[in-house]
C-alpha positions, 0 to 999 in steps of 0.5 A, spaced: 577 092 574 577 087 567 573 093 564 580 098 565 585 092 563 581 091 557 580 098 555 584 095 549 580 090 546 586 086 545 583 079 546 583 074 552 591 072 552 593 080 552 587 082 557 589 077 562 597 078 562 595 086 563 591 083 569 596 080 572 601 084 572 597 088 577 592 084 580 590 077 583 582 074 585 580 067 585 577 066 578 580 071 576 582 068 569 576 065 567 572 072 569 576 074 564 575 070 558 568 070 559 569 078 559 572 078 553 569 074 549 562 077 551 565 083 549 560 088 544 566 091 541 570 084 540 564 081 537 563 086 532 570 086 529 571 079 531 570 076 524 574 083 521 580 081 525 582 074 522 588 073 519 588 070 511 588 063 509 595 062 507 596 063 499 602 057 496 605 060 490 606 056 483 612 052 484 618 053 479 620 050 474 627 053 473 632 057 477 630 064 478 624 064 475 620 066 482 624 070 487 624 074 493 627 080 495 627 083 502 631 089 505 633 088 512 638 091 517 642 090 523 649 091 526 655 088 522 662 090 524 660 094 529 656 099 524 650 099 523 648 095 515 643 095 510 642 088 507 638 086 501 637 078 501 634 075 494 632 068 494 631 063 489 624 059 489 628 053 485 634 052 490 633 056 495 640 060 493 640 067 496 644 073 495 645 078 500 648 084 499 651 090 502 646 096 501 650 104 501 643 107 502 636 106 500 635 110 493 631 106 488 637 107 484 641 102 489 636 097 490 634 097 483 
């Protein structure tokens, strides 16, 4: 049964929720985990999988002089939008704007 909800290879958390959304035994958690950390497959890609260390930027010294620019979308006024949001590394100031479309031309 553990070999079937961890066809994935999702890790012990997603493996374990798979199970018990369709099963119970006595033990069942620790089975599981043991599993999964003793995986071949797992323990291959293992290392591959991790996340990057986290990266700081430079910090700035005037306004505008480091910004970010993301492009979002949600509903608004009943209607479906498009934003783009610039923020300012200085002051934290940020811009959002209403976008018509997603052309190069209306996001430069």
């Amino acid at each position: 049964m553990i070999d079937k909800v961890h066809v994935a290879h999702s890790g012990v958390t997603a493996t374990l929720n798979l199970a018990r959304e369709t099963i119970f035994w006595p033990g069942m958690s620790e089975q599981v985990r043991q599993r999964v950390q003793n995986c071949n497959v797992c323990m291959e890609f293992r290392d591959s999988q991790q996340n990057p260390p986290m990266q700081s930027h430079e910090i700035p010294q005037y306004p505008f002089q480091f910004i970010s620019m993301d492009v979002f979308f949600t509903e608004y006024k009943g209607k479906k939008r498009k934003f783009l949001i610039t923020v300012d590394h200085y002051s934290d100031f940020f811009e959002l704007d209403i976008l018509p479309d997603m052309s190069a031309e209306t996001l430069v």
